[in-house]
Structure formats: structure tokens, C-alpha cells
Legacy VTK file of the C-alpha trace (Angstrom):
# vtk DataFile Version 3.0
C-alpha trace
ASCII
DATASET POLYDATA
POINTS 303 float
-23.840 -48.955 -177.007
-27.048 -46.900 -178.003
-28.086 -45.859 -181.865
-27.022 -42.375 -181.262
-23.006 -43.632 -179.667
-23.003 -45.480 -182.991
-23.810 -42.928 -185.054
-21.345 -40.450 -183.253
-18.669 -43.046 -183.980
-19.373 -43.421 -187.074
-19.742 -39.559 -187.807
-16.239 -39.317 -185.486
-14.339 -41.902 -188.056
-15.629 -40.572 -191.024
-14.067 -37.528 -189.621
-10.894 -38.884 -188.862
-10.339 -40.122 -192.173
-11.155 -37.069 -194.599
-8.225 -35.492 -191.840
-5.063 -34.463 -193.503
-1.851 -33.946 -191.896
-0.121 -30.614 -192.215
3.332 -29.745 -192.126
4.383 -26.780 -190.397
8.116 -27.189 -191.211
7.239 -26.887 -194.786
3.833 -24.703 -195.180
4.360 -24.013 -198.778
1.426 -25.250 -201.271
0.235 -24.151 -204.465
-1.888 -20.725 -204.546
-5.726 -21.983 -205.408
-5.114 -19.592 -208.493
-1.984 -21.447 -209.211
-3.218 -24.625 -208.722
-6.219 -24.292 -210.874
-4.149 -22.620 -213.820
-2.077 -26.191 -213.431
-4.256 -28.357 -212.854
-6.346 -27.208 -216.695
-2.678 -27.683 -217.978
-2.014 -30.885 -216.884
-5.819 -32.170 -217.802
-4.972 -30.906 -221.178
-1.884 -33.029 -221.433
-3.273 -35.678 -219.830
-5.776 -36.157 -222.930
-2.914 -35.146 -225.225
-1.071 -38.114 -223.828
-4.198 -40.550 -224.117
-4.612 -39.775 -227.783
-0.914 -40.499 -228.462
-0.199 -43.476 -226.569
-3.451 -44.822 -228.514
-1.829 -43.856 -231.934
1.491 -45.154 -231.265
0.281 -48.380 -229.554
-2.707 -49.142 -232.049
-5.222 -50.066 -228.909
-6.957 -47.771 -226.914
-5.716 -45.593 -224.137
-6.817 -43.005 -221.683
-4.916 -41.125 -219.253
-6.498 -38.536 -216.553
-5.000 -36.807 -213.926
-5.714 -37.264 -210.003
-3.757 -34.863 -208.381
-1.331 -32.070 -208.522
0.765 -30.898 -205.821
3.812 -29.345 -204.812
6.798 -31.039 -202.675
10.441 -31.039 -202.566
12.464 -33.438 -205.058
13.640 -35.463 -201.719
9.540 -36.285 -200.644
9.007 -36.751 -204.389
11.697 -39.438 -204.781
10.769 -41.091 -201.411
7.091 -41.368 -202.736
8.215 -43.423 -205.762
8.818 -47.463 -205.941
12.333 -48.403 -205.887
12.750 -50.131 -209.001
10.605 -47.765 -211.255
11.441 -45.823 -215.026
12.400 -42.059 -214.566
13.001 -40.316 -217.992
14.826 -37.330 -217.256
14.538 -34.312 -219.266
17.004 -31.242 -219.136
15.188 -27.639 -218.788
16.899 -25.181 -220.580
18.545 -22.329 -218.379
17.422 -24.671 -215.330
19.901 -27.094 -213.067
16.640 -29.445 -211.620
15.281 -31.774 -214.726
11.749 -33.015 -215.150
10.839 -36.211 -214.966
8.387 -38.263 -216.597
7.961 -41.708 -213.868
5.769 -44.777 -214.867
6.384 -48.478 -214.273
9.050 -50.471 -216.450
6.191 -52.989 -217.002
3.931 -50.578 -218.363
6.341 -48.808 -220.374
7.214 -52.947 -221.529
3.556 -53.253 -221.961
3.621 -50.334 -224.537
6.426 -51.502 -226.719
4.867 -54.907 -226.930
1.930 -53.644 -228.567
3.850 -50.935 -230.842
5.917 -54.090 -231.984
2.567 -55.367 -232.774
1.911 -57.624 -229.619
-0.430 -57.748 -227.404
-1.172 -57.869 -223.571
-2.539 -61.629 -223.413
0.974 -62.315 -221.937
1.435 -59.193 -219.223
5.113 -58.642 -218.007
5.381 -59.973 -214.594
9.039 -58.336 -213.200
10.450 -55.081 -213.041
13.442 -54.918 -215.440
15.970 -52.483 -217.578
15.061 -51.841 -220.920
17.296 -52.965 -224.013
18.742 -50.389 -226.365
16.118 -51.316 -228.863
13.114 -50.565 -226.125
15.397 -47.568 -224.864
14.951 -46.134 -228.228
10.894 -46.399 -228.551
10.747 -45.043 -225.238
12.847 -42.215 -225.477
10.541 -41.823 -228.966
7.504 -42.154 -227.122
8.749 -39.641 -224.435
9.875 -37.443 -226.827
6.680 -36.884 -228.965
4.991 -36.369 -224.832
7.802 -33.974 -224.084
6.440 -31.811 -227.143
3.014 -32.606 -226.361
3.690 -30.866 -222.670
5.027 -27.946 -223.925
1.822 -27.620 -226.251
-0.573 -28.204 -223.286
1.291 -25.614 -220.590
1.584 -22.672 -223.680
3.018 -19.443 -222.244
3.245 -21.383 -218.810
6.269 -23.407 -220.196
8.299 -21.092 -222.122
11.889 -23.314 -222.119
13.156 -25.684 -224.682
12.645 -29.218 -222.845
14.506 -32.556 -224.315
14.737 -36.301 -223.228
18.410 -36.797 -221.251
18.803 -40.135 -219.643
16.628 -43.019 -218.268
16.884 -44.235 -214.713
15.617 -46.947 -212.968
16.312 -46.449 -209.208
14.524 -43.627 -207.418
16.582 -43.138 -205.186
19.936 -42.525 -206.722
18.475 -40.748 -209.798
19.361 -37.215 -209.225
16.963 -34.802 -211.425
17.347 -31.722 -208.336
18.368 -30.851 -205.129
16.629 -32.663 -202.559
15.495 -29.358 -201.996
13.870 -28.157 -204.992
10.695 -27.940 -205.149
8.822 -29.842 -207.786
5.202 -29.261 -209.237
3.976 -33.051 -209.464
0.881 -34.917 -211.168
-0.106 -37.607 -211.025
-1.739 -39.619 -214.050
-3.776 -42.915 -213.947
-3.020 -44.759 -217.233
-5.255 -47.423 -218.990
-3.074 -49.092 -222.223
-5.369 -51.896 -223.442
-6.717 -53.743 -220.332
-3.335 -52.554 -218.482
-4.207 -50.010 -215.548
-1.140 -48.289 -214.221
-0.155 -44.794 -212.322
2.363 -42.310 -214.192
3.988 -38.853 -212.561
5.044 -35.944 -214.236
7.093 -33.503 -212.169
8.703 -30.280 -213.219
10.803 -28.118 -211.652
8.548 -25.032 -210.093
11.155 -22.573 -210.841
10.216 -23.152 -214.741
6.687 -22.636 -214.003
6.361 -20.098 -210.871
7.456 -17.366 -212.662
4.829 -17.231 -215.510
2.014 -17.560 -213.112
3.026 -14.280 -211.364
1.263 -13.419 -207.628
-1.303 -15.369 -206.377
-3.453 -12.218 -205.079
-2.092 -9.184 -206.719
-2.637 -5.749 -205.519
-2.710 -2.390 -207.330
-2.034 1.038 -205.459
-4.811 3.609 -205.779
-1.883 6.152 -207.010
-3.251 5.620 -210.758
-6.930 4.855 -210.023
-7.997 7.510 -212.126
-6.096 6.195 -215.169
-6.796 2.051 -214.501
-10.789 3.466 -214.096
-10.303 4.837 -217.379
-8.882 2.105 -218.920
-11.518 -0.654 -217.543
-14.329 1.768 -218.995
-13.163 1.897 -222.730
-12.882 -2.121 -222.531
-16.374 -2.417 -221.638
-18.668 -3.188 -224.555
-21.543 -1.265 -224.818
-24.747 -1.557 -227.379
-24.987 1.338 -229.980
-28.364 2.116 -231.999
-29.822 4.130 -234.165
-33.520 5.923 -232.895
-36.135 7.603 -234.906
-37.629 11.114 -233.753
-40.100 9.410 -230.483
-43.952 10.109 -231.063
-46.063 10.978 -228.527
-48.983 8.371 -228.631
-51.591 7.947 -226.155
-52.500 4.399 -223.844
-55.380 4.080 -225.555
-53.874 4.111 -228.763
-51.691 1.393 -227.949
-53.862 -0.610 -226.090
-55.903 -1.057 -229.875
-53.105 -1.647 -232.171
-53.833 -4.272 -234.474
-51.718 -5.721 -237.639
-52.478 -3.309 -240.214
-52.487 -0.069 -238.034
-49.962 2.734 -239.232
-47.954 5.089 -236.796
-46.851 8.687 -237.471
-43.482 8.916 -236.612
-42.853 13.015 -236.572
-38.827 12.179 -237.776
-38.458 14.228 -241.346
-37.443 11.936 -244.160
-34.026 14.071 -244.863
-33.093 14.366 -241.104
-30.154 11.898 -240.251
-31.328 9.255 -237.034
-29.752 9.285 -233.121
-26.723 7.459 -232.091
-27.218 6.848 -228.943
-25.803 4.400 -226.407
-28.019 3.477 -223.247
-30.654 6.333 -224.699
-27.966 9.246 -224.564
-27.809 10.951 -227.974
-24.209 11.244 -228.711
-24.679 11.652 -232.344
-26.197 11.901 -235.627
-25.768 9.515 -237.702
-27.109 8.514 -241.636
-28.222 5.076 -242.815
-25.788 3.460 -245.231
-24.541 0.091 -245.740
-21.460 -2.204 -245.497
-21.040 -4.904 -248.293
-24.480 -6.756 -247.656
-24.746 -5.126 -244.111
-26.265 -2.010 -242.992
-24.412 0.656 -241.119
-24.332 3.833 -240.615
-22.256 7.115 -241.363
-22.122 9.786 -238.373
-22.099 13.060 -239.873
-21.581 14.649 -236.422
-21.586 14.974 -232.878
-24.093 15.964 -230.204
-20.607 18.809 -229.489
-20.332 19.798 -233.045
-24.436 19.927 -233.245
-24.861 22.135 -230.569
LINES 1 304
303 0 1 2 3 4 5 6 7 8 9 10 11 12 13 14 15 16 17 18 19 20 21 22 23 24 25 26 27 28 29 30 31 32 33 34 35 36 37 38 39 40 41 42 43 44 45 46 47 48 49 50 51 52 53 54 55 56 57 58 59 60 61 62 63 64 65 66 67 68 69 70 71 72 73 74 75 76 77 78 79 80 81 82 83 84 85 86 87 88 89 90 91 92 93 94 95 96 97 98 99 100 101 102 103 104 105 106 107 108 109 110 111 112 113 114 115 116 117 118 119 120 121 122 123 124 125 126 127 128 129 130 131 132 133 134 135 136 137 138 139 140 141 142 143 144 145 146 147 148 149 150 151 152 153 154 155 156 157 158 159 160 161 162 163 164 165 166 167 168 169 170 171 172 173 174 175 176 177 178 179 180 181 182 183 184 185 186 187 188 189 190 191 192 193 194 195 196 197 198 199 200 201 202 203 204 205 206 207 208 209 210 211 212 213 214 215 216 217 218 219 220 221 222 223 224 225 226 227 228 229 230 231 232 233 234 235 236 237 238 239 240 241 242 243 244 245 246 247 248 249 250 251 252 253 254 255 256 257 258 259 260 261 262 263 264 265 266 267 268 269 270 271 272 273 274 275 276 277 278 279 280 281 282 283 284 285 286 287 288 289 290 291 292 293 294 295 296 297 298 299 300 301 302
């Protein structure tokens, strides 16, 4: 094999790897609009969550999200672990629930150290919680719950509360295996303890705040939105002195010290103008220790 069939292997696997599969029974993704929106949402949580797992658990954490997607409640569930902790949280006005997903280990991990242990002695097996863990965890969830609804604002406009805790996947039944979910995924860091967290939530709570991905306007009003858009648009307003007519030469040998004629009478209110159009006339005043101006009239009432 020759140096150029290597690197066209190489180039060709390289290729074949950055590939991604695409479903054409199910084409529906996120809008890039939509997914961006989300994505600055979930980020915001995600360091939300950091700062309060490291208050509650008195060692340092950090959370960041990886991804954000959208899939059915069915693909979700199939991408979890079997034995795995799924808070459940009801949606008011919705059927589906979100779900908050991270290891029973991890979540064991974090009650350790809020008890005021530590993670020399790391929990080995998958379990259930006892009532006394199933209370700091609904606690902890809780407290995230709130900090969700901070991070997603207008975006998440339902009351959202902690329901039930599961522990198998596959018979914990937050949707239809329909629904579609809006799912991120978090890398956590408790301490020394790395783990991966998910967050989904149904995308009929979310969808309809985002509104259309590419919205159009008619041209029936175009006149009026034209309008509109102009008196938005900041503009720079000043005052201007009566111009003098000076020669190159004259400005060519300025020097400090040098005085100017300016042919604007000392009773005659200045220009308001915008962009050099006069628009009106204006006297010097002030505004508590600010200057300002008061227009005494208009370029229409002037003329």
C-alpha cells in the first residue's frame, strides 16, 4: 500500500466516523433557532445546578451540559441503564412528566457527603433509596426543580413539582412512548465522583413559547412595520452653532491660542439637527448637573 492509499484510508475513516445516521421515519429535530434558545437555557441551569449541589453537599461540584436533543419518550427510555433513579415531576396542565435521571450511586454519593461523609468509600451497587435518602433527594430535586424554572424564564411558564421516584427505566411511565421529549444531557463532577445526569421535559411545555422557527410577515402592512422599525432606531441628536466660512489656509495654521469668529448671534437659539438636517431650534439649558436643551420650535413652525 503506497503513502497516498494510506492517507485516503485514513481521510475515508475519519469520514466514516464523524457520519451520523438519519432517520427518515422520524425527521423531526429541533429548529437551529430552537435549539440554540435551549441549549443557553439548559447551560444556565446547568451552572445553577453546579452551585447548588456544591452548597448542599459542602465539596465542590460542576455540572455542564453536552447535548440537547429531541426524541420520543420510548428512544429516551431505551437510551437509559436499567437500574437507574428517575425523579418524576408532574407539569401542570400537561399528561407527560419531566424527569430528572442520574445514577442511584451518585445520587448515594451526594447524601453521603450532605450527612457529612465523604467519598473515600464510593458506593459500589445500584440500589433503592431509604425513606430517609428519599427525602434529601426529593429536597435536593426540589430546590433543582425551582432552579429550572428560573433558568428557562418565559420558556417554562407551568408550575412544576417532584411526584414519585423510579428506579427501572423501563416500566417508569413519565409519557406516551410517543411524546416527544426535549432531553440534555449533563456531565456531573461531586467531589472526585464523575457521573452523567439527563433532564427531559415534555416539548409540548416548551414548543409553544418558542413560536416558528422561520417566521414570515406578509407585505400587506409593510408600510406600517417600516414605520415602526424606523422610530425604534436610535439616532444621535446635537446642537450646531451658525458654520463659518474659513479658508484652507487658515486652518492649515491654527495653533493653541488662535481665536475663531463664529458669525452665530449671542441671543439666537442653536440647530437641532440629526445627521446635519436642521429640524429645530433649540436653547441651551440644563438638567440637574447636566446640560440640555429647550426647543423653542420647529424648522415647520420657523418657516
Amino acid at each position: 500500500m503506497t503513502v497516498q492509499d494510506q492517507i485516503g484510508s485514513g481521510a475515508s475513516a475519519k469520514a466514516a466516523r464523524n457520519v451520523e445516521l438519519y432517520d427518515f421515519r422520524r425527521p423531526m429535530t429541533l429548529a437551529r433557532e430552537h435549539s440554540r434558545v435551549l441549549e443557553l437555557a439548559f447551560e444556565t441551569f446547568a451552572r445553577q445546578w453546579g452551585t447548588q449541589l456544591t452548597a448542599r453537599t459542602r465539596v465542590l461540584c460542576s455540572v455542564s451540559c453536552e447535548q440537547v436533543l429531541m426524541a420520543t419518550y420510548d428512544e429516551y427510555a431505551a437510551s437509559l441503564p436499567p437500574k437507574t433513579a428517575m425523579v418524576l415531576c408532574r407539569i401542570t396542565g400537561h399528561e407527560a412528566r419531566a424527569v430528572f435521571q442520574f445514577p442511584t450511586t451518585s445520587a448515594l454519593t451526594w447524601v453521603n457527603h450532605m450527612l457529612g461523609g465523604n467519598s473515600s468509600v464510593p458506593v459500589l451497587a445500584e440500589r433503592n433509596f431509604t425513606q430517609i435518602e428519599v427525602a434529601l433527594i426529593r429536597k435536593l430535586i426540589s430546590e433543582s426543580v425551582e432552579d429550572l424554572r428560573y433558568s428557562f424564564g418565559p420558556l417554562l411558564v407551568e408550575d412544576v413539582g417532584v411526584e414519585a421516584i423510579q428506579y427501572n427505566s423501563q416500566f417508569a411511565q413519565a409519557a406516551a412512548t410517543g411524546d416527544l421529549m426535549v432531553v440534555a444531557t449533563f456531565a456531573l463532577r461531586v467531589d472526585k465522583v464523575m457521573s452523567t445526569a439527563t433532564v427531559a421535559i415534555p416539548a409540548g411545555a416548551l414548543m409553544p413559547q418558542l413560536g416558528e422557527a422561520n417566521p414570515t410577515s406578509t407585505t400587506v402592512n409593510a408600510t406600517e412595520y417600516l414605520q415602526a422599525q424606523i422610530t425604534a432606531v436610535p439616532v444621535d441628536v446635537s446642537l450646531r452653532l451658525e458654520p463659518a466660512h474659513v479658508l484652507p489656509s487658515r486652518i492649515l495654521s491654527l495653533a493653541v491660542g488662535d481665536v475663531l469668529h463664529i458669525p452665530h448671534p449671542q441671543h439666537r437659539p442653536l440647530y437641532l439637527t440629526v445627521d446635519g438636517q436642521s429640524l429645530a431650534r433649540a436653547a441651551v439649558g440644563a438638567n440637574g448637573s447636566r446640560l440640555a436643551c429647550i426647543v423653542i420650535d420647529t424648522e415647520e413652525t420657523a418657516q
